[in-house]
C-alpha positions in Angstrom: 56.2 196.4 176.6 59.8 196.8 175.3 62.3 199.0 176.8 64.8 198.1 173.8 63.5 198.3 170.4 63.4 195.0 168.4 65.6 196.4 165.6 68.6 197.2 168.1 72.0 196.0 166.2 74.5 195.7 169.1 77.4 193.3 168.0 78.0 191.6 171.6 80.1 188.7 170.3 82.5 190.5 168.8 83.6 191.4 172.2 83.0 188.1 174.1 87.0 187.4 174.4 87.0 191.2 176.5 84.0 190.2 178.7 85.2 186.3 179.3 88.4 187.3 180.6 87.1 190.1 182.9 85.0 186.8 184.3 88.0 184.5 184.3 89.8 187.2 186.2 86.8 188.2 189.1 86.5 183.8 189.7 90.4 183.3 189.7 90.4 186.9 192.3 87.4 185.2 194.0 88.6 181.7 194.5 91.7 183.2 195.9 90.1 185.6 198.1 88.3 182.2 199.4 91.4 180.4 200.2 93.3 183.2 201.4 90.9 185.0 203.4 88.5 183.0 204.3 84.6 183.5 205.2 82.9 185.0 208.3 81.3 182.2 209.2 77.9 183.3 211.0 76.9 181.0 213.9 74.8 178.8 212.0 78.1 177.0 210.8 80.8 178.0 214.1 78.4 177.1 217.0 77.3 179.4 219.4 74.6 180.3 222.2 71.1 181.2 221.6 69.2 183.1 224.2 65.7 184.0 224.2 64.3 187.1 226.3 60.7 188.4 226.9 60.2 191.9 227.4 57.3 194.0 229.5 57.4 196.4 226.6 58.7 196.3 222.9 62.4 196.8 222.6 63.4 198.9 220.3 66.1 196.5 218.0 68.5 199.5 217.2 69.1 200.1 220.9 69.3 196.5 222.1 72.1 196.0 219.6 73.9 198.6 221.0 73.4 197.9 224.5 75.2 194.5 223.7 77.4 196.0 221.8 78.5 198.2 224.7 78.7 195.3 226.8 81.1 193.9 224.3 78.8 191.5 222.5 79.3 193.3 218.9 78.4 190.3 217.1 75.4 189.3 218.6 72.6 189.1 215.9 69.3 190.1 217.2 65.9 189.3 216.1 62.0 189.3 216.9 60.9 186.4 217.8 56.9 185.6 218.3 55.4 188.5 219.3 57.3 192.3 219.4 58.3 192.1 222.7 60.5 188.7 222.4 63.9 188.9 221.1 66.2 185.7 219.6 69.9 186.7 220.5 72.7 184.3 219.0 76.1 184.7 220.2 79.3 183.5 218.8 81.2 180.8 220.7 84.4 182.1 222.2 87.2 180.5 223.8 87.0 179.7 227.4 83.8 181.2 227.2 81.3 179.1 230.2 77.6 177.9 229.7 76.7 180.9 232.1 76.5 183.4 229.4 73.0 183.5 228.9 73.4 184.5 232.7 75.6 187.5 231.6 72.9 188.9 228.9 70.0 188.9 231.0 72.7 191.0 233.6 73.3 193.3 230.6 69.2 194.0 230.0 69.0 193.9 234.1 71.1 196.6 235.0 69.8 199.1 232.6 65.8 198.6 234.1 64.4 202.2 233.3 65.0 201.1 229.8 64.5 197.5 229.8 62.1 196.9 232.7 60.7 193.6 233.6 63.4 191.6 231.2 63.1 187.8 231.8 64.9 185.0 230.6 62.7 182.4 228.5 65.5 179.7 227.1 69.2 179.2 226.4 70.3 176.8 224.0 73.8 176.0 223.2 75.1 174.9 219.6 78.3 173.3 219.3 80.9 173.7 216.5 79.9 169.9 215.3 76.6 171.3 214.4 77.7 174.5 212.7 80.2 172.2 210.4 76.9 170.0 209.7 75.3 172.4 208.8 78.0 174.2 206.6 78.6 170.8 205.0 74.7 170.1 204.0 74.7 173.7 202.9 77.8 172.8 200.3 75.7 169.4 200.0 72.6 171.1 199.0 74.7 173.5 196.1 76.3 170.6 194.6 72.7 168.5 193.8 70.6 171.3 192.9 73.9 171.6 190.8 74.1 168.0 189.2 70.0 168.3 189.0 70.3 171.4 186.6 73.3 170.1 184.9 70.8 166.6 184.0 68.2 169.2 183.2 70.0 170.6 180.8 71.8 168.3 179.1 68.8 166.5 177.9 66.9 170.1 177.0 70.1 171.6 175.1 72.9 170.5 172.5 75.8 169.5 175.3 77.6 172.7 173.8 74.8 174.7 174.9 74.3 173.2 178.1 78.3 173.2 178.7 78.1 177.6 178.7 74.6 177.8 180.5 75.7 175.3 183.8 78.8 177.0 183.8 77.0 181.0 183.5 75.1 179.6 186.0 78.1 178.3 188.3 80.2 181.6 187.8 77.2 183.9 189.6 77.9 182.2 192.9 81.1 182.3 192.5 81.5 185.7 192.2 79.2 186.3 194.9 81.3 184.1 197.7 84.2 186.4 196.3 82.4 189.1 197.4 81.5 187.7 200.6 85.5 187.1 201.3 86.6 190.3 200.4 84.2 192.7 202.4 84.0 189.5 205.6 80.6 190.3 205.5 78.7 187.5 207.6 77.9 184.3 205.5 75.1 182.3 207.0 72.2 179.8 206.2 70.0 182.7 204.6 73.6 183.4 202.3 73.2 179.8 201.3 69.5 180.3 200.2 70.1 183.8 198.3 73.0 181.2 195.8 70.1 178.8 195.2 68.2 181.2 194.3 70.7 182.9 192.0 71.5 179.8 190.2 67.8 179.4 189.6 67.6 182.6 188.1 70.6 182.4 186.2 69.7 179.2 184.6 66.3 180.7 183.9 67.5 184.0 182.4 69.9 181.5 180.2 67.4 179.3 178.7 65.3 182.6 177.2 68.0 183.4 175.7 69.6 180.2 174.3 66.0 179.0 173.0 65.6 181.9 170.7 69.1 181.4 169.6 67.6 177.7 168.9 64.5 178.8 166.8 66.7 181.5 165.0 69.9 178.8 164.3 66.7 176.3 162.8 64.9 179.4 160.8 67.4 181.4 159.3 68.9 181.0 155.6 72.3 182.8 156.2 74.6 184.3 158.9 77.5 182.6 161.1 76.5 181.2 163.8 78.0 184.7 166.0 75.4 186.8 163.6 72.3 184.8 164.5 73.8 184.9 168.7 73.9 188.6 168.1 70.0 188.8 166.4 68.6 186.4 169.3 70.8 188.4 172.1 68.8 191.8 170.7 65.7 190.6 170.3 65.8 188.9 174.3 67.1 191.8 175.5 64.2 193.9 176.1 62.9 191.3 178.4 66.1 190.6 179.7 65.9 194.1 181.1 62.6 194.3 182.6 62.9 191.3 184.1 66.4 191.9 185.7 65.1 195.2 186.4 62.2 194.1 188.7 63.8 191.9 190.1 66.5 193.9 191.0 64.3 196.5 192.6 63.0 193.7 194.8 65.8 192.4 196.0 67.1 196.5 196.7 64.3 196.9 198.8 64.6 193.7 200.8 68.1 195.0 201.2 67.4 198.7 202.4 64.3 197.8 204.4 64.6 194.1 205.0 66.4 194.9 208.3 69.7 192.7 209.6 68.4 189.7 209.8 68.1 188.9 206.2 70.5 191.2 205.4 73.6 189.2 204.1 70.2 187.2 201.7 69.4 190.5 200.5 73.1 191.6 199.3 73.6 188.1 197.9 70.6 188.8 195.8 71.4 192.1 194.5 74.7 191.1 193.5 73.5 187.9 191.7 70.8 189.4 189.9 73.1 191.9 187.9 76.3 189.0 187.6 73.0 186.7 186.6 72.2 188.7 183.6 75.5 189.9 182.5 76.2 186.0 182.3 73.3 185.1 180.5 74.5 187.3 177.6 78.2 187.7 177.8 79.5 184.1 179.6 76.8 181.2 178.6 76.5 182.4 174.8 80.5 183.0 174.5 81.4 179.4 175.7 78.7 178.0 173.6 80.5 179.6 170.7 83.5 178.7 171.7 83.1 175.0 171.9 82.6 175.5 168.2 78.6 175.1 168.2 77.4 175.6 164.7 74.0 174.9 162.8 74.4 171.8 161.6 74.5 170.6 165.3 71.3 172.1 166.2 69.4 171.0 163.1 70.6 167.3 163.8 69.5 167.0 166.8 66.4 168.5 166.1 65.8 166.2 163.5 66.8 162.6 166.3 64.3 164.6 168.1 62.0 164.8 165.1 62.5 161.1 164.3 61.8 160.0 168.0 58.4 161.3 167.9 58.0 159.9 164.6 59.1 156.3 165.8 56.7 156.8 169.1 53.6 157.4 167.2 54.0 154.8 164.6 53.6 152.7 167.7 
């Protein structure tokens, strides 16, 4: 199936200086944005108090929210729990704030019992700001292995010049996405943390289709710079570049109009790095490649190491 014919001509090099400095602008604006404004940190990395209630009937989860938000517990991030009629509430911890507030929720639900009859209290746990910075600092901890793994990865698949664009394609998606986080103070949580993993992977991924086609056509063709055969490979990847962002895409659109609020902030992570994901892929990885002055020879020679190691291996 291709969306784009094979024969398409667009010249996308020729305006890789345009596209690299609308990149260099959105992480200097995002890193910024990070410094200066800071994340909402969800309670997964500030601490708070979790508080699990059963109910004699199913809640609705719309209403509940508001209930605690009218009792001045905006923040509170509700979710099913077990079956439908248990609810996980995680609060915030707030200055001066006393262990009894579990106490104060179940009043909440209490007081209102034609809607919310036969409410009972199942456990309270409370999670101190010590475990919120663990977590936030094995959550940094997890991006920068999976980022070192990758970067070993492709070192030793790649020419370093290749590598070099596609680890740092791969690093700009997040990027931008943690920008995005800090400008609209949307909640960033564990499930945030997840959706950049998954990004990167899929970033990488998208990069490696592309740069291996740009290998076989660097190796096959007779003439060309080396921004003509980028611009042939480019084309011919980009019908499945599309159907594959595409899809995925549409996945992660759904999980983010019907995934509810619990995985919300995963959701819009995901949508945001699937379309910064592709545009990387083709106008970041293959641009810095480029620009640290990859040329044929380079690929050729170490095709032919490679060539020669295989040789040497089976003569033994």
């Amino acid at each position: 199936m291709q969306v784009i014919k094979s024969a398409t001509h667009i010249d996308f090099m020729s305006r890789r200086w345009i596209f690299l400095g609308i990149s260099i602008f959105l992480i200097v604006a995002s890193v910024v944005l990070f410094l200066v404004r800071g994340l909402n940190y969800s309670i997964d990395f500030t601490g708070g108090t979790l508080v699990e209630l059963a109910f004699s009937k199913t809640p609705d989860l719309g209403t509940v929210r508001h209930t605690l938000e009218t009792a001045g517990y905006g923040d509170a991030v509700v979710q099913t729990f077990g079956g439908d009629k248990d609810l996980l509430i995680r609060l915030r911890t707030r200055p001066g704030e006393s262990s009894a507030v579990a106490s104060k929720i179940l009043g909440v639900f209490k007081n209102d019992p034609a809607a919310y009859p036969g409410v009972q209290l199942r456990r309270t746990e409370y999670v101190g700001p010590e475990v919120g910075k663990e977590l936030r600092n094995k959550g940094i901890l997890a991006l920068i292995v999976v980022t070192i793994g990758i970067l070993i990865y492709v070192g030793f698949r790649f020419e370093w010049r290749f590598a070099t664009g596609g680890v740092l394609a791969m690093l700009h998606d997040p990027i931008l996405v943690v920008g995005y986080f800090a400008i609209s103070h949307q909640e960033f949580s564990m499930t945030v943390i997840a959706a950049l993993l998954v990004i990167m992977g899929y970033s990488l991924n998208d990069t490696v289709v592309v740069f291996d086609r740009m290998r076989e056509d660097l190796r096959t063709a007779r003439n060309g710079s080396v921004a003509e055969i980028f611009n042939i490979a480019i084309n011919e990847t980009l019908s499945r570049t599309i159907i594959t962002s595409f899809i995925t895409f549409m996945v992660a659109l759904a999980l983010f109009l019907f995934g509810g609020p619990v995985i919300h902030g995963f959701a819009t992570a995901l949508v945001i790095g699937v379309v910064v994901g592709t545009y990387s892929s083709i106008f970041v990885a293959s641009p810095i490649a480029l620009w640290l002055g990859l040329k044929r020879e380079h690929v050729l020679k170490r095709q032919f190491i490679s060539s020669k190691d295989r040789k040497d291996g089976a003569t033994l």
